[in-house]
PASEBA-1860 file (N, C-alpha, C; in nm, 3 decimals):
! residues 300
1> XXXXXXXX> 14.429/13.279/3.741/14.363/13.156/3.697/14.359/13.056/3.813 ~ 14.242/13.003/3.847/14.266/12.908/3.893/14.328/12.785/3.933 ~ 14.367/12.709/4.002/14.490/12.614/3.986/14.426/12.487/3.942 ~ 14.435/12.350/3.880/14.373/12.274/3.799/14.411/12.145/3.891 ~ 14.336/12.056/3.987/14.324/11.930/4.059/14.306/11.829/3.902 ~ 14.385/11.739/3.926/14.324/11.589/3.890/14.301/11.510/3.947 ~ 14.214/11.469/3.978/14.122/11.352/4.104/14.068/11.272/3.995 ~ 14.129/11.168/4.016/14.051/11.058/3.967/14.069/11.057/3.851
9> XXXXXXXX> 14.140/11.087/3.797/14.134/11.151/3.598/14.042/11.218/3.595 ~ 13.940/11.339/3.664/13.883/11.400/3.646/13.952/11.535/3.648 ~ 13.952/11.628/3.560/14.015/11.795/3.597/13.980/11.854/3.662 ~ 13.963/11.944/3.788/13.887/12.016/3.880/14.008/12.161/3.865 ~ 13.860/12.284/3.846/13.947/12.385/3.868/13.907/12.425/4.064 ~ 13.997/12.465/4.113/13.949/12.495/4.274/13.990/12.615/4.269 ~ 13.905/12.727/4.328/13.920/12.832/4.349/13.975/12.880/4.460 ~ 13.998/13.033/4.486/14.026/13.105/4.614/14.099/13.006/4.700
17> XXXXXXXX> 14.177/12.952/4.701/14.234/12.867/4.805/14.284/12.934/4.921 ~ 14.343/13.079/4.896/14.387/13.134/5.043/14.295/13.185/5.102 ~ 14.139/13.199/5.038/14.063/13.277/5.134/13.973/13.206/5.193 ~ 14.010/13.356/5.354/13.973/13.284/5.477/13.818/13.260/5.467 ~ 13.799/13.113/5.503/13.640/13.117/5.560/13.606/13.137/5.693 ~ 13.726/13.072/5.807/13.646/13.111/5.900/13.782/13.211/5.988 ~ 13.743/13.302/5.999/13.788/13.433/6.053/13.824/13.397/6.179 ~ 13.722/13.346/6.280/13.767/13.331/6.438/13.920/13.235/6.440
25> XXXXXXXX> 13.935/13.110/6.286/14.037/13.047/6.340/14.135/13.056/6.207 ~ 14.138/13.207/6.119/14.212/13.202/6.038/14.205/13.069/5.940 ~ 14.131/12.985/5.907/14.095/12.862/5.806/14.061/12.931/5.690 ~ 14.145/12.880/5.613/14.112/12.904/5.423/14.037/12.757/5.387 ~ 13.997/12.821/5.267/13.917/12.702/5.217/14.030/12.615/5.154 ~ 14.100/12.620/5.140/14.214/12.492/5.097/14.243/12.422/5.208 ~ 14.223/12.482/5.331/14.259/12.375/5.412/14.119/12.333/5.425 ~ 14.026/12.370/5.427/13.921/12.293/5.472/13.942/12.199/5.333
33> XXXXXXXX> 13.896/12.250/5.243/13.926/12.096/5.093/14.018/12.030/5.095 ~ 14.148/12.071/5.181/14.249/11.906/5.243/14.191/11.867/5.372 ~ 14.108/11.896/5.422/14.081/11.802/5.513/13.951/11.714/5.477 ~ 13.853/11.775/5.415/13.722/11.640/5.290/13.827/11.549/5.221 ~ 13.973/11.575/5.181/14.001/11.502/5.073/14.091/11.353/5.168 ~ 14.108/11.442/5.313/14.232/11.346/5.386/14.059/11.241/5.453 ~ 13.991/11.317/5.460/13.872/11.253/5.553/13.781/11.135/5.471 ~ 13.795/11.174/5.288/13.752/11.134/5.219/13.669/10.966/5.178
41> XXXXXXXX> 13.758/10.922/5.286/13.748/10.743/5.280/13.589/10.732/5.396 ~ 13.572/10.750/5.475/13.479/10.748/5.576/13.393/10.836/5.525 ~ 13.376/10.971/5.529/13.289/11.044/5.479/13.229/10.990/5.349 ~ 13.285/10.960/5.206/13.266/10.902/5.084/13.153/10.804/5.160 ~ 13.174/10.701/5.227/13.078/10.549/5.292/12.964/10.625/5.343 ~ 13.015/10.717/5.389/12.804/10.756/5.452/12.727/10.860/5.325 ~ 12.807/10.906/5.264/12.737/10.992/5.168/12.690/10.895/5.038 ~ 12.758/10.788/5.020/12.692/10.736/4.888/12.612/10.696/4.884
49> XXXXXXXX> 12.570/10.693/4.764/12.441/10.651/4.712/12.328/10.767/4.782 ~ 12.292/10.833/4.828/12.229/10.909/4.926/12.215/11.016/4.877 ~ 12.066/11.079/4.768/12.097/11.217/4.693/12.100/11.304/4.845 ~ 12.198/11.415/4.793/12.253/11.491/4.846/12.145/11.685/4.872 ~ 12.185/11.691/5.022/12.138/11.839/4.986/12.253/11.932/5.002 ~ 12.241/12.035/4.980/12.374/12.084/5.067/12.338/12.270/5.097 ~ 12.433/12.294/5.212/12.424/12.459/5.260/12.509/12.500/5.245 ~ 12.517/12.604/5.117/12.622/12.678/5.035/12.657/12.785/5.149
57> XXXXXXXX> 12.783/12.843/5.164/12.855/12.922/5.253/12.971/12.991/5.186 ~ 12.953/12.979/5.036/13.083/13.000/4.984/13.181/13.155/5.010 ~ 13.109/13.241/5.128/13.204/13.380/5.186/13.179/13.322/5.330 ~ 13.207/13.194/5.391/13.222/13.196/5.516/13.101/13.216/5.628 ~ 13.112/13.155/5.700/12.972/13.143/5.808/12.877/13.234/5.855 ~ 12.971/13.377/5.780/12.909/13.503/5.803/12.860/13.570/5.706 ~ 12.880/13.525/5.561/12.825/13.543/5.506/12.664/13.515/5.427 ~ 12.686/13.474/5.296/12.553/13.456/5.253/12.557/13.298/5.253
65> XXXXXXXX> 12.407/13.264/5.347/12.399/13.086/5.337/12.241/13.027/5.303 ~ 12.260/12.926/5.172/12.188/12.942/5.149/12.157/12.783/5.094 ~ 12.071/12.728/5.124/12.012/12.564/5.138/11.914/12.509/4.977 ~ 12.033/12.431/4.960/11.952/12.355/4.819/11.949/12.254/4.775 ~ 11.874/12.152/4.720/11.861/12.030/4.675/11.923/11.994/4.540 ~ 11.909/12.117/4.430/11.914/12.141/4.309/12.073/12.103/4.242 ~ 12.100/12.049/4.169/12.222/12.018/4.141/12.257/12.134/4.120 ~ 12.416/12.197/4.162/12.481/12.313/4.115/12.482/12.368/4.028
73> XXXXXXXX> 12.472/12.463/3.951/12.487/12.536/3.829/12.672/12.541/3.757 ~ 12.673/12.459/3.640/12.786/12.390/3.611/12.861/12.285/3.644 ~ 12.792/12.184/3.692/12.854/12.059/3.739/12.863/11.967/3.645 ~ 12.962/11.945/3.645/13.002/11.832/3.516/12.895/11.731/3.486 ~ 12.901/11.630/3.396/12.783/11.577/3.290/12.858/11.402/3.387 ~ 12.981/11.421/3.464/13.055/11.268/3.532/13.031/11.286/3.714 ~ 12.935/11.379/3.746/12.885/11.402/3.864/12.742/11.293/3.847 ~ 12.710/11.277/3.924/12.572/11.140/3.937/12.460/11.210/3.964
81> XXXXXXXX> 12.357/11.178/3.958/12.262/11.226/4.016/12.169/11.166/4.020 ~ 12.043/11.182/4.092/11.947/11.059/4.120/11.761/11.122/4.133 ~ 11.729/11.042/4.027/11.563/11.108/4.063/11.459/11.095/4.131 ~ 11.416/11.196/4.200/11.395/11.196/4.382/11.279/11.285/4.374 ~ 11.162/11.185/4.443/11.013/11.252/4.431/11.033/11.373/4.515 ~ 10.928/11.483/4.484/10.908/11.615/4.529/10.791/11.629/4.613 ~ 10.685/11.689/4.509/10.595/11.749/4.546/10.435/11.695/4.461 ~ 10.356/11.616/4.550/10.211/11.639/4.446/10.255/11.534/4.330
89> XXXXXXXX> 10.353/11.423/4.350/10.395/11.314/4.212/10.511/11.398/4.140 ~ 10.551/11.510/4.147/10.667/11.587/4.099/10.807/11.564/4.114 ~ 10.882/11.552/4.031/11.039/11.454/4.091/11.150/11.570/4.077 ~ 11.240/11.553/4.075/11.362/11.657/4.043/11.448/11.552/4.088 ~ 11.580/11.645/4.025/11.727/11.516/4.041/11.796/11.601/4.170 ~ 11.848/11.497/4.225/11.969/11.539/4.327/12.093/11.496/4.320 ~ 12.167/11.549/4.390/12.342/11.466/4.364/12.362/11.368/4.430 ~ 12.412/11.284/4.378/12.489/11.188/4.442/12.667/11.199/4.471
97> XXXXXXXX> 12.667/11.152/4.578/12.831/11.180/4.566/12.878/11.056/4.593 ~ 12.940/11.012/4.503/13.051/10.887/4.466/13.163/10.849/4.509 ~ 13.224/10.934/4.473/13.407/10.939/4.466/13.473/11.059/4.492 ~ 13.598/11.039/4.487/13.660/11.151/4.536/13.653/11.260/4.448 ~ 13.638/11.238/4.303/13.663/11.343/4.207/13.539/11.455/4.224 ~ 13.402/11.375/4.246/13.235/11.411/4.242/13.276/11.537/4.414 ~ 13.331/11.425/4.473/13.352/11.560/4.670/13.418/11.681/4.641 ~ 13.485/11.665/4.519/13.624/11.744/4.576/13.541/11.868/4.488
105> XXXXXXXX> 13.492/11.809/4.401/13.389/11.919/4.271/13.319/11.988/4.340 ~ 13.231/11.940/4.440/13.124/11.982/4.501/13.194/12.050/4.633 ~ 13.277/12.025/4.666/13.343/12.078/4.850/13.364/12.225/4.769 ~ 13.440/12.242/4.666/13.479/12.367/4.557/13.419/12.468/4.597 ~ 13.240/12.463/4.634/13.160/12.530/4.584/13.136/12.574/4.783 ~ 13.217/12.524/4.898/13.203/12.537/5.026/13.042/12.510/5.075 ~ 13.040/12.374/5.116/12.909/12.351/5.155/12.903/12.266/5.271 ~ 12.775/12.285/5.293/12.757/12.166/5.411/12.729/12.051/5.335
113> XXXXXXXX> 12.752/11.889/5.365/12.658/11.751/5.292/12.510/11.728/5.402 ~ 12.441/11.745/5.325/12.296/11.678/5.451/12.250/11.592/5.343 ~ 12.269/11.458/5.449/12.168/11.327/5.381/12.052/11.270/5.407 ~ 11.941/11.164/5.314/11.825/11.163/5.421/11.855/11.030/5.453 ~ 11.738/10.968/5.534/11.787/10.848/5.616/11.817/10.748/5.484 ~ 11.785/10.785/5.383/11.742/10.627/5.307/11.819/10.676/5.107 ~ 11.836/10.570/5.080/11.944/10.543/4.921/11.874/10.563/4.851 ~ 11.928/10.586/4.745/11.881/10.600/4.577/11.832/10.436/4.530
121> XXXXXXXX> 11.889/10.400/4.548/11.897/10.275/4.526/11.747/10.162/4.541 ~ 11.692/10.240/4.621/11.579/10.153/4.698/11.478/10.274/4.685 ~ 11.354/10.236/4.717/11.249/10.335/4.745/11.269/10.417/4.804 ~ 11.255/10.561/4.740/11.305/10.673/4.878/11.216/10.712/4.960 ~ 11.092/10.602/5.006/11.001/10.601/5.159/11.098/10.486/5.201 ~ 11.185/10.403/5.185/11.222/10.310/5.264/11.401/10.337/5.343 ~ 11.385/10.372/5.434/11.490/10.422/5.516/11.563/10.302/5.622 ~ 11.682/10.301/5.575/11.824/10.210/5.684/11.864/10.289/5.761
129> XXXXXXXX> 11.832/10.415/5.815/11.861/10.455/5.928/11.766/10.539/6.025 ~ 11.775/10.534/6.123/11.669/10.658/6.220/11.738/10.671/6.263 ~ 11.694/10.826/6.326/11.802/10.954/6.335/11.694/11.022/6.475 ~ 11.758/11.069/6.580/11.751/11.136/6.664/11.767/11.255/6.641 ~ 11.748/11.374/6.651/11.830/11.531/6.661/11.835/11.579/6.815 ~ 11.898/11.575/6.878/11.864/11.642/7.015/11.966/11.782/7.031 ~ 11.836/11.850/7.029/11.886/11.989/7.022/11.873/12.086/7.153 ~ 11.954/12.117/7.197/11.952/12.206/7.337/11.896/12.312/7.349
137> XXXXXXXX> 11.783/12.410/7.419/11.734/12.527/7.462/11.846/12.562/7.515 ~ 11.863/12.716/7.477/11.971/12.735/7.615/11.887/12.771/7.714 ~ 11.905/12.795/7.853/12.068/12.777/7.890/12.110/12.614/7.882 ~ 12.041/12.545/7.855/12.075/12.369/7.834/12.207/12.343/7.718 ~ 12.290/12.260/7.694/12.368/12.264/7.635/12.384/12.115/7.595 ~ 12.520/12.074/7.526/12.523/11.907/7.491/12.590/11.848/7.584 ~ 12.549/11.927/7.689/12.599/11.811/7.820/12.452/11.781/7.849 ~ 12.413/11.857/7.838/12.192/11.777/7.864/12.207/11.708/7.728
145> XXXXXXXX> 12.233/11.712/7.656/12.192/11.620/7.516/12.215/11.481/7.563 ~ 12.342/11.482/7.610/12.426/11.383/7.643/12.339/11.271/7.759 ~ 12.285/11.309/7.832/12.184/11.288/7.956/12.068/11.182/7.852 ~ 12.004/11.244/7.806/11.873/11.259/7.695/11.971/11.107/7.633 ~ 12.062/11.145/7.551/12.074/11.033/7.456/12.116/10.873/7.539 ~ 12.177/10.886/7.678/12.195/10.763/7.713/12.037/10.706/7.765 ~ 11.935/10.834/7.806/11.818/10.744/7.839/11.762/10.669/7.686 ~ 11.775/10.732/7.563/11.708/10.716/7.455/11.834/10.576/7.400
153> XXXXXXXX> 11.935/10.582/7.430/11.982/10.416/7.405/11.942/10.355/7.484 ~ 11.904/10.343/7.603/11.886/10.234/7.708/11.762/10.188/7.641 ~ 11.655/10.339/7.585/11.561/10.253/7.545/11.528/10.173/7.421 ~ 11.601/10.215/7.326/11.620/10.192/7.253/11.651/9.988/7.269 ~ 11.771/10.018/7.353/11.811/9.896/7.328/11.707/9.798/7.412 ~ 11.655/9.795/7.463/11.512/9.760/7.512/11.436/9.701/7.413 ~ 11.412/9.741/7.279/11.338/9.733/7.146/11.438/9.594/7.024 ~ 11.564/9.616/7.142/11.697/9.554/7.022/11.769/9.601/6.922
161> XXXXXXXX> 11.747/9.745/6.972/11.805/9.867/6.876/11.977/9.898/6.921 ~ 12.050/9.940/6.838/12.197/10.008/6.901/12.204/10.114/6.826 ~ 12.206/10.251/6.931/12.195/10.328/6.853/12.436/10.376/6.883 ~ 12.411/10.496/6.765/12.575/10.539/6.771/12.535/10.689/6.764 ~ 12.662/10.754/6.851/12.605/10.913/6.836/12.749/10.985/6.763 ~ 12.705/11.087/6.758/12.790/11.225/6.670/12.732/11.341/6.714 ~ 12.826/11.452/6.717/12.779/11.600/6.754/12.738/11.638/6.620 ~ 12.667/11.729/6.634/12.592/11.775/6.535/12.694/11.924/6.458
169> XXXXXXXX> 12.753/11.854/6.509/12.877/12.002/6.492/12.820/12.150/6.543 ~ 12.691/12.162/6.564/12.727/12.303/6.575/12.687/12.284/6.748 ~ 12.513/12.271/6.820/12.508/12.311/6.926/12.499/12.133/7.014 ~ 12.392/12.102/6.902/12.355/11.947/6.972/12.410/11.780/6.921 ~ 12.357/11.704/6.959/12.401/11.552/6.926/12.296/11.508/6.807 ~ 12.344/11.459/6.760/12.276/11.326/6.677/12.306/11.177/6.756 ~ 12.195/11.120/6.725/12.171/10.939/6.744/12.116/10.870/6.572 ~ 12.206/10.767/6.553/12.174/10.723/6.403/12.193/10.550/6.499
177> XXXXXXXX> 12.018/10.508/6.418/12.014/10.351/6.438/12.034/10.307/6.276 ~ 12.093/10.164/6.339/12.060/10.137/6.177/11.952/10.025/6.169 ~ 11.883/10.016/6.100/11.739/9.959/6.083/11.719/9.908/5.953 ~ 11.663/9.767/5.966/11.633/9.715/5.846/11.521/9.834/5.730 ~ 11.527/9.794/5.631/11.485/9.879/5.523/11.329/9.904/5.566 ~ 11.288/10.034/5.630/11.164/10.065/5.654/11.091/10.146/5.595 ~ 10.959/10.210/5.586/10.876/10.291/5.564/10.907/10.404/5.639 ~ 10.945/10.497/5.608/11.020/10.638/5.660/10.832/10.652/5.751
185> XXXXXXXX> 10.790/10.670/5.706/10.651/10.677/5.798/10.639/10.610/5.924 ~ 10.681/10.448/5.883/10.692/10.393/6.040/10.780/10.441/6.108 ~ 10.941/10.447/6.053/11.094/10.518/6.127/11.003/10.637/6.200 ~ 10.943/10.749/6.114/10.938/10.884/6.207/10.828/10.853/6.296 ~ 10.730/10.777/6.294/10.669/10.689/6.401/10.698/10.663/6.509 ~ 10.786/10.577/6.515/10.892/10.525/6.609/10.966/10.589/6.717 ~ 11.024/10.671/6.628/11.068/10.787/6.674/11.036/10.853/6.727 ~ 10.909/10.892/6.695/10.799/10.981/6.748/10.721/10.940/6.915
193> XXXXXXXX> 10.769/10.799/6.936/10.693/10.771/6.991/10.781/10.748/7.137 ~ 10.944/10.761/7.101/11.045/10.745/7.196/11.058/10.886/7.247 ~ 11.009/10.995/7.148/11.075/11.156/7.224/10.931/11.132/7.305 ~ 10.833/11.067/7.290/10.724/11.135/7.374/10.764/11.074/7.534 ~ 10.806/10.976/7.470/10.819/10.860/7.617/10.923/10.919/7.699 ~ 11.022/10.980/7.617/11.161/11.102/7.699/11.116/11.212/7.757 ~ 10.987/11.279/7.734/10.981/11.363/7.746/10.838/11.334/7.869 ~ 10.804/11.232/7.879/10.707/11.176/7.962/10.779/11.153/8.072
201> XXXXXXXX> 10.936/11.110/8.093/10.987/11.007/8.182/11.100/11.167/8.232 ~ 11.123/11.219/8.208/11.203/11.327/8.201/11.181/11.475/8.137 ~ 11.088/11.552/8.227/10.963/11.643/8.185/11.060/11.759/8.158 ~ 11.140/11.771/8.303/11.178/11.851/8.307/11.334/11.895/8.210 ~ 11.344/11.822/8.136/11.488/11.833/8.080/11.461/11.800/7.945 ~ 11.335/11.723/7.909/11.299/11.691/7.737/11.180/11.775/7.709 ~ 11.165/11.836/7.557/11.039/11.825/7.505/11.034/11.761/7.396 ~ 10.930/11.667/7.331/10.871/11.627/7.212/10.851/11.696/7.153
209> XXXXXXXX> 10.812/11.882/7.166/10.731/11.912/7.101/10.820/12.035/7.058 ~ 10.812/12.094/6.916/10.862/12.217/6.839/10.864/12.341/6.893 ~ 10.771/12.356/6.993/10.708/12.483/7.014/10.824/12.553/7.098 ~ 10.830/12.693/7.018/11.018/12.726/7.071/10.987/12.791/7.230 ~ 10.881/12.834/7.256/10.845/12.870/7.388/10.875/12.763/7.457 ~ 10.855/12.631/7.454/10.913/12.489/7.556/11.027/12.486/7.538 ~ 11.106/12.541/7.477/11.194/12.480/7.450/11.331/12.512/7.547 ~ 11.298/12.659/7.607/11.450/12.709/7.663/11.446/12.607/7.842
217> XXXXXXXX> 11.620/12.586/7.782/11.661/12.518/7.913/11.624/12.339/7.905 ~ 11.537/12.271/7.801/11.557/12.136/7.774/11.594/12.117/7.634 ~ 11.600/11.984/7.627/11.635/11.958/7.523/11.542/11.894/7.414 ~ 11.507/11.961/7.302/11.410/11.886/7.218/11.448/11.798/7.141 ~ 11.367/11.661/7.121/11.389/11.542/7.068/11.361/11.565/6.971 ~ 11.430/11.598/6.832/11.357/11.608/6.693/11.368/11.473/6.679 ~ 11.270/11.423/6.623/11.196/11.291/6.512/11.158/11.328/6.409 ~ 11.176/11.453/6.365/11.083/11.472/6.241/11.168/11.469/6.076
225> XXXXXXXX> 11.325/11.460/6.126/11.421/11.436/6.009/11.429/11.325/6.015 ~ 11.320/11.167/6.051/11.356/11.090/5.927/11.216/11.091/5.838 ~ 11.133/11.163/5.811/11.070/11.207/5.703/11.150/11.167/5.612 ~ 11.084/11.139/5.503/11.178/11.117/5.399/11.216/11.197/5.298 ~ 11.130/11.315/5.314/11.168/11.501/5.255/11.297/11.512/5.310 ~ 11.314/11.455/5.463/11.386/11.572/5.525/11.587/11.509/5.517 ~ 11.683/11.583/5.540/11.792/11.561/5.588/11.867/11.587/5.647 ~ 11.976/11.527/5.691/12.055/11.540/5.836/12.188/11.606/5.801
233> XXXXXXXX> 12.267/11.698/5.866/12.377/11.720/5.854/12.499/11.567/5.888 ~ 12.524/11.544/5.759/12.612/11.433/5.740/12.748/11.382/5.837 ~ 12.784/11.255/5.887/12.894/11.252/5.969/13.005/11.288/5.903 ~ 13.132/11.371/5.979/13.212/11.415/5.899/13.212/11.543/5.832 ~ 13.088/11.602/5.806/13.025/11.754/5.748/13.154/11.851/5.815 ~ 13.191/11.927/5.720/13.207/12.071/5.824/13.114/12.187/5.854 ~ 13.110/12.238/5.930/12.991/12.282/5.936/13.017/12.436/5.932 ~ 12.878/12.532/5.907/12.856/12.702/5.878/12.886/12.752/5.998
241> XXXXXXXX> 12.983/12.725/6.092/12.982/12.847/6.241/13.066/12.890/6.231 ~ 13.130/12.963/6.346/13.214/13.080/6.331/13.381/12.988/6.348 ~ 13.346/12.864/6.374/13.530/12.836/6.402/13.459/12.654/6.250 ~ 13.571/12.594/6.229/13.534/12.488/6.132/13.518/12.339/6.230 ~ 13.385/12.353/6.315/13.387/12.204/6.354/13.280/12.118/6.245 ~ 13.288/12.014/6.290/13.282/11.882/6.229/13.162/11.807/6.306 ~ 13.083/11.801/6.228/12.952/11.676/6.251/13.070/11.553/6.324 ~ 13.103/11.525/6.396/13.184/11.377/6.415/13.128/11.304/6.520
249> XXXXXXXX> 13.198/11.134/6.485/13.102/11.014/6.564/13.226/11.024/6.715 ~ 13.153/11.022/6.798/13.210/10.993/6.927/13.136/10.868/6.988 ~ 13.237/10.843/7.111/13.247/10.720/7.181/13.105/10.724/7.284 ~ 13.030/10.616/7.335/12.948/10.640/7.464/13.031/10.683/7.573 ~ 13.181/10.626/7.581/13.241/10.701/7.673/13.288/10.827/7.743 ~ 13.262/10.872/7.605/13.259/11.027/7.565/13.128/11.105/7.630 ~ 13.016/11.086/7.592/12.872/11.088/7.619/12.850/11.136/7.750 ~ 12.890/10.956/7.813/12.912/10.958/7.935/13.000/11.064/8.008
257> XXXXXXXX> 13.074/11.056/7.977/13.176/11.168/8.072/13.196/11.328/8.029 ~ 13.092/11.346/7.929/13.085/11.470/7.906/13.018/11.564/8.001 ~ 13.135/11.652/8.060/13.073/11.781/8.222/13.049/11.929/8.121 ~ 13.119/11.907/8.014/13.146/12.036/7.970/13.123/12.053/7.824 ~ 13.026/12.175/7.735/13.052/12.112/7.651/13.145/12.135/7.521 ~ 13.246/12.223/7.599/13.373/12.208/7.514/13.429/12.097/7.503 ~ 13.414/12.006/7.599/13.452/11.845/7.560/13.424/11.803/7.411 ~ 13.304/11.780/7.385/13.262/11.783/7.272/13.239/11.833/7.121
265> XXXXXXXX> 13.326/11.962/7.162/13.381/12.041/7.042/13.473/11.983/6.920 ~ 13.450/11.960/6.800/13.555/11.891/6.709/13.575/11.979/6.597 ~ 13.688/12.031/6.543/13.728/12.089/6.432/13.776/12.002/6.371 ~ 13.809/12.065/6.228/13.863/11.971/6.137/14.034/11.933/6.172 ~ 14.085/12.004/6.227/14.238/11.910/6.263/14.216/11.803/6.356 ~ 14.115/11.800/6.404/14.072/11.707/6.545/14.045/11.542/6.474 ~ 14.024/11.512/6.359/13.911/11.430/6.254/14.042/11.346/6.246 ~ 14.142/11.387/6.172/14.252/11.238/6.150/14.334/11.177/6.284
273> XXXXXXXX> 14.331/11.278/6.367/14.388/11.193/6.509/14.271/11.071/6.526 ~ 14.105/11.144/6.592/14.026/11.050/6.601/14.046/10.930/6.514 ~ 14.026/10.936/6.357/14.020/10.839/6.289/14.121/10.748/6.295 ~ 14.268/10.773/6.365/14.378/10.729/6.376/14.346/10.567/6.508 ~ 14.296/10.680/6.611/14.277/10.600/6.727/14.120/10.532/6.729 ~ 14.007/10.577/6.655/13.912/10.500/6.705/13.840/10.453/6.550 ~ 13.911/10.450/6.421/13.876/10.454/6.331/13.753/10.479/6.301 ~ 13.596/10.453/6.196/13.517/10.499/6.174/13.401/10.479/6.318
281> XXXXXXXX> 13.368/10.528/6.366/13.284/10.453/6.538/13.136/10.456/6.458 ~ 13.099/10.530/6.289/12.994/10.534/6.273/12.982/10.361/6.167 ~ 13.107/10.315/6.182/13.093/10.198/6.082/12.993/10.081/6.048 ~ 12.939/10.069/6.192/12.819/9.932/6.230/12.707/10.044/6.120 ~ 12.660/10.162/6.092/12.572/10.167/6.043/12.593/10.126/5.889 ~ 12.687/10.119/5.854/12.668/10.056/5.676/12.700/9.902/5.693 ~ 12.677/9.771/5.791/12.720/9.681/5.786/12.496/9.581/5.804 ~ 12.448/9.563/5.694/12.352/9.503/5.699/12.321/9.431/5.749
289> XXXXXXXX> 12.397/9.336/5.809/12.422/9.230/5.911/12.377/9.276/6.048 ~ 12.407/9.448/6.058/12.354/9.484/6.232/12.219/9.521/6.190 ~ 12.119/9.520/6.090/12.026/9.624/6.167/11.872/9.541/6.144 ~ 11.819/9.594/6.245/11.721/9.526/6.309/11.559/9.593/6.246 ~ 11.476/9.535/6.279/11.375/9.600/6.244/11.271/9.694/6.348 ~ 11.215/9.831/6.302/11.168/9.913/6.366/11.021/9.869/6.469 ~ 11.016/9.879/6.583/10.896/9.835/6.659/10.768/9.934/6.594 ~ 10.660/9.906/6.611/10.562/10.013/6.598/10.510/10.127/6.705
297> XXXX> 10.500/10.228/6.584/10.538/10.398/6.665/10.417/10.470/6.718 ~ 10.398/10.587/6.725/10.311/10.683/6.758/10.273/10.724/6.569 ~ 10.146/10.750/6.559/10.145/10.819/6.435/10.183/10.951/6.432 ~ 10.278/10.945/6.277/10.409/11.119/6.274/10.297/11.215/6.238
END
């Protein structure tokens, strides 16, 4: 039988706790669900309000993975959820995650969190954050990301933007601005209009463009996840690879001085030291007071 959590006055049964998910570093899923539950305070702030997608992994990074919007099959009736246009005027519900009782329900089930730029709460075309993806060709790695993202703050901040970065946990970086409440159309605009200018100013090391033939050896600027379809692997996420790193926010200092890019590698034991010494570094994005409004873009 399963063993029975109470979170929150909620009952949670959690399964398989000794089995391994990730093989390369001996990690069971109980330790990964004590580390969402120790991480819980920071992670909880960027996931709320924010319907949820998530990438089920529940036999481990090698097994079967598989990407869905759809609320889980058996999720309690005290889980949230939020109704979120589709397709053609078509809506469907997504999750919201709240509290600790709603994470710990949903971590159960071994997933990734991907959020989109913008709340339940508000129009879901109107987005408080833009999002960078800079993703590496090999042989390029997130020490070129790293390159890419200080030209894309300089320019940024040029506009009166501050952007904050995080590894994407698996190959590349994320950049998250926070931005007064926009038209996800203008955000991927915007956006759209900074990878061209990166990739104009720095030919040889950026592309703007999808096409996977450009792609080996620079680094491509995705703009196209702040669509407001689309979502981001969440700060804090653990992520589907072969060892358990972590979507996490790092320093520009970091950025900067990254030669290698095992520097930039974060697992989940790595997450409460950081949080110890540099507490949340993604915090300015939930503080309304910082964020500015988006210049006008390239059409997405």
């Amino acid at each position: 039988m399963s063993p029975i959590a109470e979170v929150e006055g909620r009952r949670i049964a959690l399964s398989n706790l000794d089995k391994v998910l990730y093989p390369a570093t001996g990690t069971t899923k109980g330790e990964l669900l004590h580390y969402l539950a120790a991480t819980a305070g920071p992670l909880l702030r960027h996931l709320r309000g924010r319907p949820l997608a998530f990438l089920r992994f529940p036999d481990g990074p090698d097994g079967e993975k598989f990407f869905t919007k759809n609320p889980p099959p058996g999720m309690p009736d005290w889980v949230r959820t939020a109704e979120v246009p589709r397709h053609e005027g078509e809506t469907a519900r997504q999750v919201l995650i709240q509290d600790l009782a709603s994470l710990m329900w949903v971590a159960n089930l071994v997933v990734e969190f991907h959020a989109p730029m913008w709340r339940a709460d508000r129009d879901p075309g109107l987005a408080d954050r833009l999002v960078f993806d800079l993703d590496p060709g090999p042989p390029a790695t997130i020490v070129h990301c790293c390159a890419v993202a200080e030209w894309l703050r300089e320019r940024l901040r040029d506009d009166g933007l501050s952007a904050y970065a995080k590894t994407s946990g698996s190959k590349g970086l994320h950049l998250l601005v926070p931005v007064e409440p926009t038209p996800s159309r203008q955000t991927t605009g915007y956006a759209k209009k900074l990878a061209m200018e990166a990739a104009a100013a720095v030919p040889g090391l950026v592309t703007s463009k999808m096409t996977r033939s450009l792609r080996p050896g620079k680094v491509f600027v995705d703009f196209s996840q702040n669509a407001a379809a689309k979502t981001t692997a969440a700060p804090y996420t653990a992520r589907a690879r072969s060892e358990p790193t972590v979507s996490a926010p790092i320093t520009w200092d970091e950025v900067e001085r990254c030669e290698d890019a095992v520097q930039l590698v974060f697992r989940i034991g790595d997450i409460a030291p950081r949080l110890d010494r540099h507490g949340d570094l993604l915090e300015p994005l939930l503080d309304p007071a910082l964020a500015r409004p988006v210049p006008p873009g390239a059409a997405p």
